[in-house]
C-alpha positions in Angstrom: -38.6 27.0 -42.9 -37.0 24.6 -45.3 -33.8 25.2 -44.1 -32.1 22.0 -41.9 -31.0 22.1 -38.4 -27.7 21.7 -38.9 -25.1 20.8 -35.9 -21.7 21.7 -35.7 -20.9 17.8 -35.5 -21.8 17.6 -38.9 -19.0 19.1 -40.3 -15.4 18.0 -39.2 -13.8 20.1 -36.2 -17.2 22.0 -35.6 -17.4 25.5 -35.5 -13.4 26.5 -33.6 -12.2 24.1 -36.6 -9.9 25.5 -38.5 -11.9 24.7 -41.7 -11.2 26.0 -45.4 -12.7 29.1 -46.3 -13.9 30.6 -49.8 -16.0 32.8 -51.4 -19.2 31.4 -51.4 -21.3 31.1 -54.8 -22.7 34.4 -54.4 -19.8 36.0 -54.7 -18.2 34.4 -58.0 -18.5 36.4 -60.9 -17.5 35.6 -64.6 -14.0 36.8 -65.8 -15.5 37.9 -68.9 -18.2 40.7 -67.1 -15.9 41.7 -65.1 -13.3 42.3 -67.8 -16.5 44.0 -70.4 -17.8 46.3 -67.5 -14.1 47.9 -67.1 -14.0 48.6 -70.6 -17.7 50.0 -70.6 -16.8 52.2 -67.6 -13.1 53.4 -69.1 -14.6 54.0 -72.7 -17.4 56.1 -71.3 -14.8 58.0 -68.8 -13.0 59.2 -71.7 -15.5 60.3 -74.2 -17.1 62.2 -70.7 -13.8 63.7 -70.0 -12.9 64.6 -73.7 -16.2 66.1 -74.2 -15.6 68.2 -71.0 -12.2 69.0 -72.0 -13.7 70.6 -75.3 -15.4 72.8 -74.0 -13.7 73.6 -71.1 -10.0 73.5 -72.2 -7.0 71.9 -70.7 -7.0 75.1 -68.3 -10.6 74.4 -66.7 -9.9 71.0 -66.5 -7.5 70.3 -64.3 -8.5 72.9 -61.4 -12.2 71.0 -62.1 -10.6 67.7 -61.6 -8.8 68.9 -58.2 -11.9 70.6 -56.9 -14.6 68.3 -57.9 -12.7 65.7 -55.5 -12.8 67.5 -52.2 -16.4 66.4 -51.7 -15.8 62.5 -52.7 -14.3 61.1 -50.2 -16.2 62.9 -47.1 -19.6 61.9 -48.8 -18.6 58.6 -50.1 -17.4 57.8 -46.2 -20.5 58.9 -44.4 -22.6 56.7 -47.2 -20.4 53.6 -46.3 -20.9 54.3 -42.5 -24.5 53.6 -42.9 -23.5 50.1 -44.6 -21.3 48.6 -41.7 -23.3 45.5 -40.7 -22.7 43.2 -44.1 -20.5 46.1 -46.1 -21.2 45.8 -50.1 -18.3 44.1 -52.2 -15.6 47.0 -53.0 -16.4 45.7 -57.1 -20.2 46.7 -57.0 -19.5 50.3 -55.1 -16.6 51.0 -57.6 -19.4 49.8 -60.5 -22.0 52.3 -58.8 -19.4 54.8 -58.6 -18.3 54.6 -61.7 -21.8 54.2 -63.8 -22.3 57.7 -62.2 -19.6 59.5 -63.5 -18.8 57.6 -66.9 -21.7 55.7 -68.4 -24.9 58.4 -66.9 -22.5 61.4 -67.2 -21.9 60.6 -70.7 -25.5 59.5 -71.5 -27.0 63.0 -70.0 -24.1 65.1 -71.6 -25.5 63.6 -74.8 -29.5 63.6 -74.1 -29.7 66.9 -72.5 -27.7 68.5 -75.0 -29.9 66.7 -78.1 -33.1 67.6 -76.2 -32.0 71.4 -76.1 -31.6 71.3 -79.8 -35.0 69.6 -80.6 -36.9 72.3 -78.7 -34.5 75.0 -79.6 -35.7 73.9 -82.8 -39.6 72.7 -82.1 -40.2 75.9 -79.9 -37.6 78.2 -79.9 -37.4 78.0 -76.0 -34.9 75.7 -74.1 -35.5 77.6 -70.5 -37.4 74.3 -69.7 -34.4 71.9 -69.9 -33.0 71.8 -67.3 -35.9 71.7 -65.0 -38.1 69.0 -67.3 -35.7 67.8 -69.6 -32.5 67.3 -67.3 -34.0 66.2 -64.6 -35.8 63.0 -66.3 -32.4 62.3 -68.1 -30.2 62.2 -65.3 -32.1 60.3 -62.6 -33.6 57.8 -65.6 -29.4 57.5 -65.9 -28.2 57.0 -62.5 -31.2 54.8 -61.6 -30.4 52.1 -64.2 -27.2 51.8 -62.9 -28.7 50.7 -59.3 -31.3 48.4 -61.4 -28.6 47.2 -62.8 -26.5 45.8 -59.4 -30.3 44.4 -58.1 -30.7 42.3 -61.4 -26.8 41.5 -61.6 -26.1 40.8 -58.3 -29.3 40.3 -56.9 -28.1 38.4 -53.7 -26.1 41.1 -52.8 -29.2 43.5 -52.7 -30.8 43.1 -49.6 -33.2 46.0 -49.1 -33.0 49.7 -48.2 -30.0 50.1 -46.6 -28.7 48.4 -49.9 -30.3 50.5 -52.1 -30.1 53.9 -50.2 -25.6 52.8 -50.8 -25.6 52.0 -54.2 -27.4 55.0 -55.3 -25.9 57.3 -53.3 -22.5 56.0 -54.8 -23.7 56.5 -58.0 -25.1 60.0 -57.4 -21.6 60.8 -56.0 -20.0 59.4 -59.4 -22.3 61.7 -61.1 -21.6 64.6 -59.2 -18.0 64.4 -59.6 -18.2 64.6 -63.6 -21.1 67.2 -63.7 -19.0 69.3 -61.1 -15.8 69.1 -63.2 -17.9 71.1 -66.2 -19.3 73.3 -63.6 -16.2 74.3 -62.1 -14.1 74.0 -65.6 -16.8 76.3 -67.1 -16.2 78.8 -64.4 -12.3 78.9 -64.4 -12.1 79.0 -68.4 -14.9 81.8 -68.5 -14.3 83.9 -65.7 -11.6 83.5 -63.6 -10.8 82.2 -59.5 -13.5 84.6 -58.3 -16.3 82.5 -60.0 -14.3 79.4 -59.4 -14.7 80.0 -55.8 -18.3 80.5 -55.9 -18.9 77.9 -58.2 -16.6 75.3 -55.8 -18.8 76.5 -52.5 -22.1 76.0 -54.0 -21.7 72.7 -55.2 -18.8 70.9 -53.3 -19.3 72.3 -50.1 -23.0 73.8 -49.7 -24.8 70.8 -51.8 -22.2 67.9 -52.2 -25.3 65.9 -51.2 -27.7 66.7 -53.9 -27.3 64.2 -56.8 -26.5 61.4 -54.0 -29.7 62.6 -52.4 -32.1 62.2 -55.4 -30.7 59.1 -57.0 -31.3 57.9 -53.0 -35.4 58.2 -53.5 -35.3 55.4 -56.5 -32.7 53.4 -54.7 -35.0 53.4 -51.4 -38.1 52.1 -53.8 -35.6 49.3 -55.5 -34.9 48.4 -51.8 -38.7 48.3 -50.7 -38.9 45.8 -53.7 -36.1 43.8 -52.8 -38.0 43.3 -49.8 -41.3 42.1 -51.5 -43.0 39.0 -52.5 -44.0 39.7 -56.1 -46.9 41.6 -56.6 -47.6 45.2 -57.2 -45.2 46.5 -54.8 -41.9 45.5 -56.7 -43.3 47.3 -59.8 -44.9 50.4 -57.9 -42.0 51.5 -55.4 -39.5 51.7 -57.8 -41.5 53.9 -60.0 -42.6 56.2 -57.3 -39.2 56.4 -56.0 -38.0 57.6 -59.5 -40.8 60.4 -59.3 -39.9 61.5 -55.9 -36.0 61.7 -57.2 -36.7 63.3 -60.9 -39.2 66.2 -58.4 -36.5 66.7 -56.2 -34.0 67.1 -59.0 -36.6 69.4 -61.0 -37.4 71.8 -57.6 -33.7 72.1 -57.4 -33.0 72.9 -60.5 -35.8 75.4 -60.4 -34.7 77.5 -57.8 -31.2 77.6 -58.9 -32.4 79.5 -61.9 -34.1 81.9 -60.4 -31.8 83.2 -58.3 -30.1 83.5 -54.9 -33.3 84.0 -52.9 -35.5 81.4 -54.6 -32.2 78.9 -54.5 -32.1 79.4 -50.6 -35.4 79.5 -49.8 -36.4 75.7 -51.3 -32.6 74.5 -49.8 -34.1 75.5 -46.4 -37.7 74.8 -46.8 -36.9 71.6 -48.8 -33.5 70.0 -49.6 -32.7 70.1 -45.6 -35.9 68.8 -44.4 -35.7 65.7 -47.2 -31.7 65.4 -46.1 -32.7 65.0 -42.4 -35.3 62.7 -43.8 -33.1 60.9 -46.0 -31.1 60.3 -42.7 -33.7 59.3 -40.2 -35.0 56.3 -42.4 -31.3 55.4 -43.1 -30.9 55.1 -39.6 -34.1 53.3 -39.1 -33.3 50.8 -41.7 -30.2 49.5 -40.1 -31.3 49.6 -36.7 -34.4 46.6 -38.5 -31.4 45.5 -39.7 -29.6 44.7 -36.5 -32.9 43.1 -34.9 -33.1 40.7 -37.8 -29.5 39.1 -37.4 -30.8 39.2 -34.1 -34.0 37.2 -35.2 -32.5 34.8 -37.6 -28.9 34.2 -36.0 -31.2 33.1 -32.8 -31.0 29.6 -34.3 -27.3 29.0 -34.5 -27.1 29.7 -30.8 -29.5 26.7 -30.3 -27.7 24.4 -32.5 -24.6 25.4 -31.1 -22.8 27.5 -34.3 -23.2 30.8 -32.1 -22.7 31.5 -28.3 -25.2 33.6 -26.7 -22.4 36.3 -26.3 -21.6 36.4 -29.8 -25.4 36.8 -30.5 -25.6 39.8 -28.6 -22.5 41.0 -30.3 -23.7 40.7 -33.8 -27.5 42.4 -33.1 -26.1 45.3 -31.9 -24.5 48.0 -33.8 -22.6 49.2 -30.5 -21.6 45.7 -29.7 -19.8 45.4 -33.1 -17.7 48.5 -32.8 -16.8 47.2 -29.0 -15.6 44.0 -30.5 -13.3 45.6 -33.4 -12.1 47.4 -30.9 -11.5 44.8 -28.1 -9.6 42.2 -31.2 -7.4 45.5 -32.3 -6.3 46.2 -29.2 -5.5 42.5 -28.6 -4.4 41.7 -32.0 -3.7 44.5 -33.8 -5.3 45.1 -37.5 -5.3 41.0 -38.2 -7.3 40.0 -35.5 -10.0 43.4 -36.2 -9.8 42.3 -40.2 -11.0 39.0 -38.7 -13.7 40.1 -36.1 -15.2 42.1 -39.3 -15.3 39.5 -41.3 -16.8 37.6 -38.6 -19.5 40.3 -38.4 -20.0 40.3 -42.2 -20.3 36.7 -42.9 -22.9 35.9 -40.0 -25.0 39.1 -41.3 -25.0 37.5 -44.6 -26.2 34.4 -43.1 -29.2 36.3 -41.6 -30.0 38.1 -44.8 -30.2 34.9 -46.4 -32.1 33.2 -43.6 -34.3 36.4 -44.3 -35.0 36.4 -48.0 -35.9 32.6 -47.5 -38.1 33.2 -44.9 -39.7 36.0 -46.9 -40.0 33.8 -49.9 -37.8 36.2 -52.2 -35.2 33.5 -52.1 -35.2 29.5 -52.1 -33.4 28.1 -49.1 -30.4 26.8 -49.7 -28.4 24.4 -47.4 -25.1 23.9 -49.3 -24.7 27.8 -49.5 -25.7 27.9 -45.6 -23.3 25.5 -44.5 -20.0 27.4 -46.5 -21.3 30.3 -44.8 -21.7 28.4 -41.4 -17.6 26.6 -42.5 -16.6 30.2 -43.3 -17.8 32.0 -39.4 -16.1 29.2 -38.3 -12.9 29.5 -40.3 -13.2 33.1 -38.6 -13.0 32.3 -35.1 -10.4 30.1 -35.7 -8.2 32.4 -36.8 -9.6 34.7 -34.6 -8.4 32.8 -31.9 -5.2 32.0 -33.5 -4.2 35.8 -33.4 -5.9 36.3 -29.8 -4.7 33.2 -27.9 -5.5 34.8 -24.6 -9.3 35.9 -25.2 -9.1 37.6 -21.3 
């Protein structure tokens, strides 16, 4: 390891000294991306919304817009429960969310519908789209839009956990849009009795689905975050696009063939891959906690860390008893803090992990703002908690 053994004496007023803190350099971002990827994302929300709005009408719009939402938030919170050690940066999960239901809703709106044409045309048959056609489109779609974070914003990528967020979030983007036509369609064609059916299929039966598939690619992108290079970074990715663009495909497969078939592969195969989908979540963040454990081990022998604060930040339970503890003693300020506490020393493990894994060069000026920063912290911390008893 490259990385020096730095001491708290090396910086002035060591690590309770109330000492500047900033962003660090990973999280500065040009004005001008920022500024073209708003304009991207609004320009492709309109021309998705005003191509649903033609064929839906004004009338199957708005009731889609209501409905579609119901299932955002609940899904949207139980995918950011499984990223509470170093949560992503509220600009990248708005990105992810957005890419879904703007720039892939638009893309597949366009794709699917030009493909149904060439093979009305080619073979007179377009039965096939939307289990071969559709299904390649959409998750093609959605995955860029993960790629996109990894090669954009690469050091805030850190493996499966990572990659099993940002894809969900843009799944969840793209089920919002796709459910707006769904449920627009329904009310403009045939009423609130289809509207109902319509709403408890997809919002409340399946409001996992598209976060589900998109999940399989973001899992591979994670595996090869996690890689030296070599055939794994190119290989995991790809499979993980097969396993999502099958899973859409079966899916879409059994919807049209009716009730029966539709239930049967949701029991037999969308649940079993959820449950799945869940377990290695779970796993993945509990090898999470054991490398801040690993990595953070250091600071407690140069004296950045206590042992006590170790044990807090390796365990997922010891977290939650700490926010708890500073909101009780502090109210919201002193929990704000103790997260950000939490947050910053898991991005100093992550980064202590990428060097040691040889996916990053160490780097000792970004270490030591992160090391001024947990400091910072528990200066404040102990600002708003005087009496730590």
């Amino acid at each position: 390891m490259a990385y020096p053994r730095l001491m708290p004496d090396d910086v002035p007023g060591g690590p309770a000294g109330a000492l500047a803190v900033g962003p660090g350099p990973s999280q500065r971002r040009p004005r001008s991306l920022l500024v073209v990827t708003v304009v991207v994302l609004a320009v492709c929300g309109l021309l998705s919304l005003g191509a649903v709005t033609m064929e839906v009408g004004l009338t199957g719009l708005l009731p889609g817009l209501l409905l579609a939402a119901v299932p955002v938030g609940p899904v949207l919170a139980t995918v950011l429960w499984l990223d509470r050690h170093e949560a992503e940066p509220p600009h990248l999960l708005a990105f992810a969310f957005g890419w879904g239901a703007c720039v892939a809703s638009l893309g597949a709106l366009v794709l699917n519908t030009l493909s149904s044409e060439l093979l009305a045309r080619a073979v007179g048959d377009v039965t096939s789209t939307s289990v071969v056609v559709a299904p390649l489109v959409e998750e093609s779609l959605k995955g860029l839009g993960v790629l996109l974070v990894v090669l954009v914003q690469r050091r805030q990528f850190d493996g499966v956990v990572d990659g099993i967020v940002y894809a969900a979030c843009v799944g969840v983007g793209f089920a919002f849009l796709e459910n707006v036509l769904y449920l627009g369609r329904a009310m403009s064609t045939d009423g609130g009795g289809s509207l109902v059916a319509v709403f408890v299929l997809r919002c409340l039966v399946s409001p996992f689905a598209h976060p589900l598939f998109t999940m399989a690619f973001g899992v591979g992108l994670g595996l090869a975050a996690r890689s030296r290079p070599g055939p794994v970074r190119v290989l995991a990715p790809l499979a993980g696009l097969v396993v999502a663009v099958g899973l859409h495909a079966a899916w879409n497969a059994s919807a049209s063939q009716g009730a029966t078939a539709f239930l049967e592969v949701y029991v037999l195969l969308q649940v079993p891959v959820f449950a799945a989908a869940v377990v290695v979540a779970l796993l993945a963040r509990r090898r999470e906690s054991r490398l801040v454990g690993r990595h953070l081990e250091v600071y407690v022998r140069t004296g950045w860390l206590s042992e006590a604060e170790l044990r807090m930040l390796a365990s997922g339970r010891g977290r939650r008893d700490a926010r708890a503890w500073a909101l009780r003693a502090g109210g919201r300020p002193a929990a704000g803090t103790v997260r950000d506490f939490q947050e910053t020393a898991t991005e100093l493990a992550f980064r202590r992990d990428r060097a040691w894994r040889g996916t990053q060069l160490p780097s000792p000026d970004e270490e030591l703002v992160l090391l001024r920063r947990l400091a910072g912290e528990r200066a404040r911390l102990l600002q708003l908690v005087p009496d730590r008893g």
